[in-house]
C-alpha positions as CSV (number, residue, x, y, z in Angstrom):
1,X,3.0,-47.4,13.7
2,X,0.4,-50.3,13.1
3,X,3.3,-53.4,14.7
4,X,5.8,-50.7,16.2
5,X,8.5,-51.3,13.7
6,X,11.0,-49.4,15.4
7,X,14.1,-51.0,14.5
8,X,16.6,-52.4,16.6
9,X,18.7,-55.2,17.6
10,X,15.6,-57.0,18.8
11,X,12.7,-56.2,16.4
12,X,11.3,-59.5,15.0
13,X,8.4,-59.6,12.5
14,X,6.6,-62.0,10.7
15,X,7.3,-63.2,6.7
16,X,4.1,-62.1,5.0
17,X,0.5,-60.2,5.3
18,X,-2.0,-61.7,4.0
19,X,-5.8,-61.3,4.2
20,X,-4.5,-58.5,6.8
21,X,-3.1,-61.9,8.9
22,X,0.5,-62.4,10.0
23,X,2.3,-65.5,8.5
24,X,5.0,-66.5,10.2
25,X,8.2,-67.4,9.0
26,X,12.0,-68.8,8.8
27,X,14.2,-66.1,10.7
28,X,16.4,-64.5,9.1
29,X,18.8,-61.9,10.3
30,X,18.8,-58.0,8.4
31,X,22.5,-56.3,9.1
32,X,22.3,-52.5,9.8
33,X,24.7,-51.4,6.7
34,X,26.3,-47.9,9.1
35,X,27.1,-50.8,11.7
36,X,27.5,-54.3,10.4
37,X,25.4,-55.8,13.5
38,X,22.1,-57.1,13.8
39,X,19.8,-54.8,13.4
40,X,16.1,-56.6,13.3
41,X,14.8,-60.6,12.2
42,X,12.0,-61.2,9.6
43,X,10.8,-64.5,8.6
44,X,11.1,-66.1,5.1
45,X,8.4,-67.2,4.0
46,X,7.5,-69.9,1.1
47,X,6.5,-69.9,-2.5
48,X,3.4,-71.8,-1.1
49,X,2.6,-69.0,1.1
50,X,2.8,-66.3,-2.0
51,X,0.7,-68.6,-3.8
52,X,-1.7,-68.4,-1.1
53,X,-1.2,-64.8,-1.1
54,X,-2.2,-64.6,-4.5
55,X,-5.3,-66.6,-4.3
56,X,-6.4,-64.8,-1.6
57,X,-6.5,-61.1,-3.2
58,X,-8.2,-63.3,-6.5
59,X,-11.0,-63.6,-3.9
60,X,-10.9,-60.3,-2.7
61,X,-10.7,-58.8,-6.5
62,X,-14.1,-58.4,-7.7
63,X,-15.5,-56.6,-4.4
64,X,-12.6,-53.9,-5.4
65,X,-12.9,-54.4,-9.1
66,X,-16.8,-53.3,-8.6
67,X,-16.2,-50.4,-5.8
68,X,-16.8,-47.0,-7.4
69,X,-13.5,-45.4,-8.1
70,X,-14.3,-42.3,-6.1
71,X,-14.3,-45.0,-3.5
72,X,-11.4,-46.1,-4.4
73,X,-10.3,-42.2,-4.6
74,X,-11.1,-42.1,-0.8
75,X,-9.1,-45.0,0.0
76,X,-5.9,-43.8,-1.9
77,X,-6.3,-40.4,0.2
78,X,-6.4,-42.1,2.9
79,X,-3.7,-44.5,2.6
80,X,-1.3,-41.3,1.7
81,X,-2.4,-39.2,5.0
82,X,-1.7,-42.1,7.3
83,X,1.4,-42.3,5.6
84,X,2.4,-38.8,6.2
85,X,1.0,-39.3,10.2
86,X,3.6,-41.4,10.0
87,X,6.5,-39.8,8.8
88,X,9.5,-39.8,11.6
89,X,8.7,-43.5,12.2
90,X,8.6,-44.9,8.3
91,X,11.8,-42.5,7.4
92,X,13.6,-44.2,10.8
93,X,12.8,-47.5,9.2
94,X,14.0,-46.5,6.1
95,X,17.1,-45.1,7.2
96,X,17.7,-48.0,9.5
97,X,17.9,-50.1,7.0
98,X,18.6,-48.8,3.9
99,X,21.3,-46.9,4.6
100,X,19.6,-43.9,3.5
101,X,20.4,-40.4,4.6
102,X,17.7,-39.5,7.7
103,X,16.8,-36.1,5.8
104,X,16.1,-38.2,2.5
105,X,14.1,-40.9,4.2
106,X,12.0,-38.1,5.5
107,X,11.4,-37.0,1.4
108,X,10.8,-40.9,0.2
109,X,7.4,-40.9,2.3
110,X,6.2,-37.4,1.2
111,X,6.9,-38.8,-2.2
112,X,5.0,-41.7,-1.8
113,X,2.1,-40.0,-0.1
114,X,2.2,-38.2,-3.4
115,X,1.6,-41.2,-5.4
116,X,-1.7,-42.1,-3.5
117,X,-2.7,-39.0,-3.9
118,X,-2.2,-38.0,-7.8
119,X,-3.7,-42.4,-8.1
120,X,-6.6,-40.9,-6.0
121,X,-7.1,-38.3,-8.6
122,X,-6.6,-40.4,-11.6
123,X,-8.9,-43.2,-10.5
124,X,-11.8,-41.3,-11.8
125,X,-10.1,-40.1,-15.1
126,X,-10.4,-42.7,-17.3
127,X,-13.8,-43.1,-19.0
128,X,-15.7,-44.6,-21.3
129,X,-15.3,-43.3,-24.7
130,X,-17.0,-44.1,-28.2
131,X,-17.1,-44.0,-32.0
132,X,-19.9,-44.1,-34.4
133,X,-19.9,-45.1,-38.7
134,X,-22.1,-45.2,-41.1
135,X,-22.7,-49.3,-39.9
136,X,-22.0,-49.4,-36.6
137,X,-21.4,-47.3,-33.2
138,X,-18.6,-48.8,-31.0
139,X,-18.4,-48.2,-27.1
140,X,-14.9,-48.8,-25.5
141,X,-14.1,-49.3,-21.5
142,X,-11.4,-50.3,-19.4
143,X,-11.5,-52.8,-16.6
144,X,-9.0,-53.7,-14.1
145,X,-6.6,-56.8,-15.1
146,X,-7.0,-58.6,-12.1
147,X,-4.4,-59.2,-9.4
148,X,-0.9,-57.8,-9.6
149,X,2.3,-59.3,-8.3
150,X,4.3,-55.8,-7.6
151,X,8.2,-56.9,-7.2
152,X,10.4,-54.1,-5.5
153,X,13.9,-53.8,-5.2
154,X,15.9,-52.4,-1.8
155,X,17.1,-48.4,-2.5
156,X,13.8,-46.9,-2.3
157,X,11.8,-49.3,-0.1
158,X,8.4,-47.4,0.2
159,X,8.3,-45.3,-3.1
160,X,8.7,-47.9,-5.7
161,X,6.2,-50.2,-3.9
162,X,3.6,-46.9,-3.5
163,X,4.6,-46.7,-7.8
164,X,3.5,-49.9,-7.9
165,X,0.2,-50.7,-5.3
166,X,-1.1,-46.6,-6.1
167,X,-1.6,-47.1,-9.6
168,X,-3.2,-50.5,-9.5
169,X,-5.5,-50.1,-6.5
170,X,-7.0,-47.0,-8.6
171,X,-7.6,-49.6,-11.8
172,X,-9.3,-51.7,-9.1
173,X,-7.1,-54.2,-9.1
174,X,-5.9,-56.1,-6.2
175,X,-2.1,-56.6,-5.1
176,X,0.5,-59.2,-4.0
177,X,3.9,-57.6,-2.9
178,X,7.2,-59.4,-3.6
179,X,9.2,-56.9,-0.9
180,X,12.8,-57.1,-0.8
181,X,14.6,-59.4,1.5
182,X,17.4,-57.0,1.7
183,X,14.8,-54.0,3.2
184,X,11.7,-55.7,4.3
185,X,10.7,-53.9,7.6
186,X,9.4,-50.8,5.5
187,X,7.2,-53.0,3.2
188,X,5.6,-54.7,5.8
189,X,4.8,-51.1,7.6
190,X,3.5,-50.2,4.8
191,X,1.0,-53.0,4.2
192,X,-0.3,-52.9,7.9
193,X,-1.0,-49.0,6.6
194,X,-3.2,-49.9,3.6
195,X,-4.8,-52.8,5.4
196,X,-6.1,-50.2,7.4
197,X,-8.3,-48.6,4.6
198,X,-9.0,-51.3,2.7
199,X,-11.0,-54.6,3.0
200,X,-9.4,-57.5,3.5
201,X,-7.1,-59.4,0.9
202,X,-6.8,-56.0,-1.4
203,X,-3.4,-55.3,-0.3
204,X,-0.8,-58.9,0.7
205,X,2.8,-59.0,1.0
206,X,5.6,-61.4,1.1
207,X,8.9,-61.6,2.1
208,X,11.8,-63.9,1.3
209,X,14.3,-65.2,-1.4
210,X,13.7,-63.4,-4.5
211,X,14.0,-65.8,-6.9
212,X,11.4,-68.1,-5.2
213,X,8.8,-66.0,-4.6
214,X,9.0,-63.7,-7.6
215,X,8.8,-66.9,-9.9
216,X,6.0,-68.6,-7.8
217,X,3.9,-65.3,-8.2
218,X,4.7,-65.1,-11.6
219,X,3.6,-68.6,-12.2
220,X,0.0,-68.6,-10.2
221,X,-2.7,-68.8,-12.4
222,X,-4.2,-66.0,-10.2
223,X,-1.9,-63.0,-11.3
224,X,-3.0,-61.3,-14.1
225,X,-0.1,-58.5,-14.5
226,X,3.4,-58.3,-12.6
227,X,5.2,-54.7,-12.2
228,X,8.8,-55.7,-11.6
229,X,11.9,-52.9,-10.6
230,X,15.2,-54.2,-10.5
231,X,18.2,-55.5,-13.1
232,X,17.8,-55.6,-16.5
233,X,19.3,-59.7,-16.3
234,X,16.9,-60.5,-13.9
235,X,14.0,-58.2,-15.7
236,X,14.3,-60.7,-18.7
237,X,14.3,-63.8,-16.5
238,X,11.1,-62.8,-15.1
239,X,9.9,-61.8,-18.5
240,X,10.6,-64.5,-20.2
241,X,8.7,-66.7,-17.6
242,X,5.6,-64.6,-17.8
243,X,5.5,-65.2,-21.6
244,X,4.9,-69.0,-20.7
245,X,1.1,-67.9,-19.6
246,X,1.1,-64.2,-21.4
247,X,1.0,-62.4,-18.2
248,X,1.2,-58.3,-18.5
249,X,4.9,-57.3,-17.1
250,X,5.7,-53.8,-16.5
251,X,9.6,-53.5,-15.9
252,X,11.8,-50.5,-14.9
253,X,14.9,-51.9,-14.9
254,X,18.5,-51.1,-15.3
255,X,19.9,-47.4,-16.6
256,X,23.2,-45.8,-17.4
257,X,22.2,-42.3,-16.6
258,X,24.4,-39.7,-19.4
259,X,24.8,-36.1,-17.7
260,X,26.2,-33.9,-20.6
261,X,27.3,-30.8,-19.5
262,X,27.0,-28.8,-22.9
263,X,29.3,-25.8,-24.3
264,X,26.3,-23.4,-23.5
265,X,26.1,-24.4,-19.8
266,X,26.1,-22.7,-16.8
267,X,28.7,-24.7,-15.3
268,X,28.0,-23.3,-11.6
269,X,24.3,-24.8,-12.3
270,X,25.5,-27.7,-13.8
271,X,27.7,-28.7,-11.1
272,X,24.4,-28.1,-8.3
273,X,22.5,-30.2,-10.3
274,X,25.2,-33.1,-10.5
275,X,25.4,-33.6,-7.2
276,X,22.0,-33.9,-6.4
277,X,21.6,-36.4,-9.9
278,X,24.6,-38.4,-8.6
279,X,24.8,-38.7,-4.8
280,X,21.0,-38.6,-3.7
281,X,20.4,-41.8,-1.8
282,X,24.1,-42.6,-1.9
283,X,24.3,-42.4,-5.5
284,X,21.9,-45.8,-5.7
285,X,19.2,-44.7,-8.2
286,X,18.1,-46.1,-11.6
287,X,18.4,-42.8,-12.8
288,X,21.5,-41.6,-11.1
289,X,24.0,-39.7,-13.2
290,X,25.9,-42.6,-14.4
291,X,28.5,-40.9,-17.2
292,X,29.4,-37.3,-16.9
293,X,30.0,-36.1,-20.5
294,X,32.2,-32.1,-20.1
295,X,32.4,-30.6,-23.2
296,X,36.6,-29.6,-23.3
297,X,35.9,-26.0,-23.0
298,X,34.2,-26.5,-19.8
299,X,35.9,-29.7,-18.3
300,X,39.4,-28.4,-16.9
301,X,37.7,-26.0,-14.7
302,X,34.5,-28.0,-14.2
303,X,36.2,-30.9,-13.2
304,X,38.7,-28.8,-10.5
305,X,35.7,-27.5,-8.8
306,X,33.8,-31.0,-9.0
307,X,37.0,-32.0,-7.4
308,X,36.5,-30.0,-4.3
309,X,33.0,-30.5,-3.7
310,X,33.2,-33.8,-3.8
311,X,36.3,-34.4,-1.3
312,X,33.9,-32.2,0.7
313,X,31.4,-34.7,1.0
314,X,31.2,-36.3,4.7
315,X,30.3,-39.9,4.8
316,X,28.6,-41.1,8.4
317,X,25.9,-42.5,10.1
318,X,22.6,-41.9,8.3
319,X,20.7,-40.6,11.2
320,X,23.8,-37.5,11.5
321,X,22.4,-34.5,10.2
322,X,26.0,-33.6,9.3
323,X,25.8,-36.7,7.2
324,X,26.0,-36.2,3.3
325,X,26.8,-39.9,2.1
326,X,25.6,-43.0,4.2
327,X,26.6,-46.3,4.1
328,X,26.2,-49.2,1.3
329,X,23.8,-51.7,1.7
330,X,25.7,-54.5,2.1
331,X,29.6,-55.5,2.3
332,X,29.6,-56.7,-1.3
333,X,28.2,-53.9,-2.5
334,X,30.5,-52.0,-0.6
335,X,33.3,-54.2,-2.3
336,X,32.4,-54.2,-5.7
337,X,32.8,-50.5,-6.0
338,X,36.5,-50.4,-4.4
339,X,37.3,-52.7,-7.2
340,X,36.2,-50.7,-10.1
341,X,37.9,-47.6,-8.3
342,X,41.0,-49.3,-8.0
343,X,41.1,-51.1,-11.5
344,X,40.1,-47.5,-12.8
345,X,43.3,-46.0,-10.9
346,X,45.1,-49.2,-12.2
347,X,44.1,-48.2,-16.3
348,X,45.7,-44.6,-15.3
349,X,42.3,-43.3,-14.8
350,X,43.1,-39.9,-11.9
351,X,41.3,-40.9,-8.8
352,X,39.9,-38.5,-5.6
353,X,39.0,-39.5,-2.7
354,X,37.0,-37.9,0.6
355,X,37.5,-38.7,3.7
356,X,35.6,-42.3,5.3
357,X,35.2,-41.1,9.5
358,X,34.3,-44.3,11.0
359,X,36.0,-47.8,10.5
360,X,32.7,-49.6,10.9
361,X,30.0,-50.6,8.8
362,X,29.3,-50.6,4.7
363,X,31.0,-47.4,3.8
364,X,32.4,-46.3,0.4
365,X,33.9,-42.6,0.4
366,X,32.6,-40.5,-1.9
367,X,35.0,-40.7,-4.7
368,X,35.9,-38.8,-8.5
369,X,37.2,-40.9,-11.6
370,X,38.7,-39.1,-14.2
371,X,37.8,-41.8,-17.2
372,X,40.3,-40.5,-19.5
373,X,41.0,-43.9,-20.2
374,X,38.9,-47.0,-21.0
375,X,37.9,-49.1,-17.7
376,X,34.9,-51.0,-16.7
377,X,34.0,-48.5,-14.4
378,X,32.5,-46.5,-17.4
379,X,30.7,-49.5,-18.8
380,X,28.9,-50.2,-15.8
381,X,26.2,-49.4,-13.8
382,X,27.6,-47.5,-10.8
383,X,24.9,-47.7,-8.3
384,X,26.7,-45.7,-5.7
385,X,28.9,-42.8,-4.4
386,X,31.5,-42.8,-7.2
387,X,31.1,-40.1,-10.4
388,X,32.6,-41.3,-13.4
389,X,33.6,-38.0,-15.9
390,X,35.3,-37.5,-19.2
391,X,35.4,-34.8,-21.5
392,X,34.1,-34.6,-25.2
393,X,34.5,-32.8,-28.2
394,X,31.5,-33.8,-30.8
395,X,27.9,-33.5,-29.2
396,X,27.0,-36.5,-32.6
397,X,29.6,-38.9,-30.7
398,X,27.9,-39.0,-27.1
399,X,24.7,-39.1,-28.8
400,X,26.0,-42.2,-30.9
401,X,27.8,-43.6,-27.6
402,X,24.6,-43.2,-25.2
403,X,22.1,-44.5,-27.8
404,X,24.5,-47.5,-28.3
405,X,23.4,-48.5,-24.9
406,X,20.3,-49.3,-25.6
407,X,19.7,-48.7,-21.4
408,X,17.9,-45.4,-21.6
409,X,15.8,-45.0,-18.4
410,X,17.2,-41.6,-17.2
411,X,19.6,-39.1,-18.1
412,X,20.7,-35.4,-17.8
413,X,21.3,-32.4,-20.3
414,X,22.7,-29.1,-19.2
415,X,22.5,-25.8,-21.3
416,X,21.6,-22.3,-20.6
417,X,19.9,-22.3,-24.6
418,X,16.6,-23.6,-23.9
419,X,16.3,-25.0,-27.2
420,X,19.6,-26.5,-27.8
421,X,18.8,-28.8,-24.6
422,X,15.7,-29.5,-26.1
423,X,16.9,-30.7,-29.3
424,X,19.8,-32.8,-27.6
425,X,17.3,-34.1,-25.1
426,X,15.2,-35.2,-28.1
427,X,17.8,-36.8,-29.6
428,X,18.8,-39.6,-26.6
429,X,17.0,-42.8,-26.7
430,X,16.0,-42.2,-23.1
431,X,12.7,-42.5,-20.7
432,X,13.1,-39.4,-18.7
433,X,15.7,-36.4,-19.4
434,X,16.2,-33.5,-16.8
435,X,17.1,-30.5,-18.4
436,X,18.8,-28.4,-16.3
437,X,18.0,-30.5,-12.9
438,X,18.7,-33.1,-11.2
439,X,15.6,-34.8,-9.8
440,X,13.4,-35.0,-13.0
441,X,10.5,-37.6,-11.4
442,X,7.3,-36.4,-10.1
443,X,4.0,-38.6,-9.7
444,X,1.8,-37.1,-12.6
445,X,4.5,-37.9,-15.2
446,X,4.9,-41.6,-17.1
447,X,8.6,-43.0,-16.0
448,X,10.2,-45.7,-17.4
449,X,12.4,-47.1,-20.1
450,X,14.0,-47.6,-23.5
451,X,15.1,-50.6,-24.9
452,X,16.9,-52.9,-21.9
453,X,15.8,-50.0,-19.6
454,X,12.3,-51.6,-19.4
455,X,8.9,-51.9,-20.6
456,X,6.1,-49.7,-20.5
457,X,5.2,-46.8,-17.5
458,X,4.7,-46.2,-14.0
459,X,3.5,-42.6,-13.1
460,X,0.8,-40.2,-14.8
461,X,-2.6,-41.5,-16.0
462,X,0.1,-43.9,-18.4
463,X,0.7,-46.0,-14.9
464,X,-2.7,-46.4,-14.0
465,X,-3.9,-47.8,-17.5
466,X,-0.7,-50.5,-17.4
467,X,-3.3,-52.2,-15.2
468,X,-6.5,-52.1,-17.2
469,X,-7.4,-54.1,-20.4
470,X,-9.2,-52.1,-23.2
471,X,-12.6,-53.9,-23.9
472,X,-14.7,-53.0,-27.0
473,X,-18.4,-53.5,-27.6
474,X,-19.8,-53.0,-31.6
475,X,-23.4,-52.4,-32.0
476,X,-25.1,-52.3,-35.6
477,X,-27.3,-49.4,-36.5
């Protein structure tokens, strides 16, 4: 590992990388969330230091701009094999402290590998293309929008920030990261990686309070473009203030993930698939399953075998192989979900519960709400280890219901009649739909959302071309 980030009670690092240099700053304490203790320090550093960081990948932007992109290619490759050389230390990180389930960690940097290398492969797609009239013959190109602030949230600490830094290193664009305060160490092991392929200033990052450094990034005259992941409140915020100067945002942001569970399904299928669309990474995904829709037929029987698997699940230490549910993030987090469970129970809502194993750190047992009744728990954006269900009766009505949303990032359909999914599938106002599956993302694909889900896409060629501006050139004949 390029600073030996192994974490532990005593791992300090710095606040920022920038121009491959260490900037110090303020020490601030990270909490392991399976222990509640100290887990590792990382400086804070300034808005004056992301501005900084900015100017300094400006400098560094037209030697990358102007590098040939099978150069670039080679760079991406190589930035996603040194992350795999890395694996067991980068998933300990990420486990450490994320919360994350060892095994899982383990799958984030494969995934991310896998963004550097389908960016590697796209850098050289996009080309030049033309058009010719009677009048005139018209040559268009793309070019790189300059540099891009890339803001990150905590639950998937090195894949959303590979979404982010892949795509816009193959435009030829250079890259400030806003990392998460909440799961920083990952971040700045990842930057030390791509420092080591690329020249200096490409790739900067900065760590400290959110609001402060996303809003003095978003402000510098030197980004051209910010790609933002997080809440849709906070997604306009930072929207809003890159209006002021017409700055390109990207924003995946907030989602309500439906899983319908049609008439047609197979319900043993259907049930594998919710449990990977609704606990993976301790049910904190944008696109977790959000609002499990049983058609009547089904739901009795559906929900009594739900029932079992889920007071099954074992909640422990992240690093236990045994270990199906890890810890929350944080207390609050931790907190806010026992209050929706118990105001559901309180609205006669039926509530099951698994077992929680150890007293200590951020845990919230794995838990089934039967929402048979109205209570905020439905309205809201779960974000963790509790599955919200309810039967229905008219397939028109959960269309209606999810589209009335207006968050449509992810979402499920399940039916064993291929075309009946598709038509319902077509029919949701909604980014990405798995049909029969749980984990519907993959690199080559666009992902993002409808409405307050977000703006524009991050994955396929569709992610790479976010960061490019569209020039055309007319010549008379």
């Amino acid at each position: 590992m390029p600073t030996e980030l192994l974490t532990s009670a005593s791992t300090e690092t710095a606040g920022a990388r920038i121009g491959g240099d260490t900037v110090d700053g303020t020490p601030h304490d990270i909490p392991d969330p399976a222990t509640g203790q100290r887990l590792a320090t990382v400086g804070w550093v300034t808005g004056d230091i992301a501005r900084r960081a900015a100017s300094v990948a400006a400098a560094a932007f037209r030697e990358w701009a102007d590098t040939p992109p099978r150069q670039r290619a080679a760079a991406l490759r190589a930035i996603a094999a040194d992350l795999r050389s890395h694996t067991e230390t980068l998933a300990a990180t990420i486990s450490a402290e994320s919360g994350k389930r060892l095994a899982e960690a383990v799958g984030e940097v494969g995934f991310s590998a896998q963004y550097f290398e389908w960016f590697a492969d796209a850098a050289t797609m996009p080309g030049d293309g033309g058009f010719v009239t009677a009048q005139r013959r018209f040559t268009t190109t793309r070019r790189p929008v300059g540099v891009v602030a890339a803001v990150s949230p905590w639950n998937f600490p090195l894949s959303i920030p590979a979404r982010k830094v892949a795509p816009a290193l193959a435009a030829g664009c250079t890259v400030v990261q806003k990392a998460s305060e909440l799961t920083p160490l990952t971040s700045l092991a990842f930057t030390e990686i791509c420092e080591r392929h690329l020249p200096a200033g490409v790739v900067n990052v900065v760590v400290g309070a959110g609001e402060e450094l996303t809003s003095a990034l978003v402000d510098s005259p030197d980004i051209a473009a910010v790609t933002f992941t997080g809440s849709t409140p906070v997604g306009i915020l930072v929207a809003q203030r890159a209006m002021r100067s017409m700055t390109r945002i990207t924003m995946e942001l907030g989602g309500k993930g439906p899983f319908i569970v049609t008439a047609e399904a197979d319900p043993a299928a259907a049930l594998d698939a919710l449990l990977i669309a609704k606990f993976r990474n301790n049910g904190a995904s944008c696109i977790a399953a959000n609002n499990v829709f049983v058609h009547e037929s089904l739901y009795r029987d559906f929900v009594a075998e739900l029932r079992t698997r889920v007071t099954a699940l074992v909640t422990g230490h992240p690093a236990d192989e045994g270990t199906d549910i890890g810890p929350m993030l944080r207390a609050a987090h931790a907190e806010r979900l026992e209050d929706l469970v118990a105001r559901a129970a309180a609205d006669g809502c039926p509530v099951d519960r698994s077992e929680i194993s150890t007293g200590d750190g951020y845990y919230v047992a794995p838990t089934l709400v039967e929402a048979v009744a109205d209570t905020p728990l439905w309205h809201e954006e779960i974000f963790g280890p509790v599955c919200a269900i309810r039967p229905y009766t008219s397939e028109d009505a959960v269309v209606t219901e999810v589209n009335g949303w207006n968050t449509g990032l992810g979402g499920y359909v399940m039916s064993a009649d291929p075309e009946r999914a598709a038509q319902l599938a077509d029919r949701l106002d909604i980014g990405i739909v798995g049909v029969n599956n749980g984990a519907p993302n993959t690199p080559e694909v666009p992902f993002g959302g409808f409405g307050l889900a977000g703006l524009g896409r991050e994955g396929g060629l569709s992610g790479l071309l976010e960061f490019t501006e569209e020039k055309t050139v007319s010549f008379a004949r």
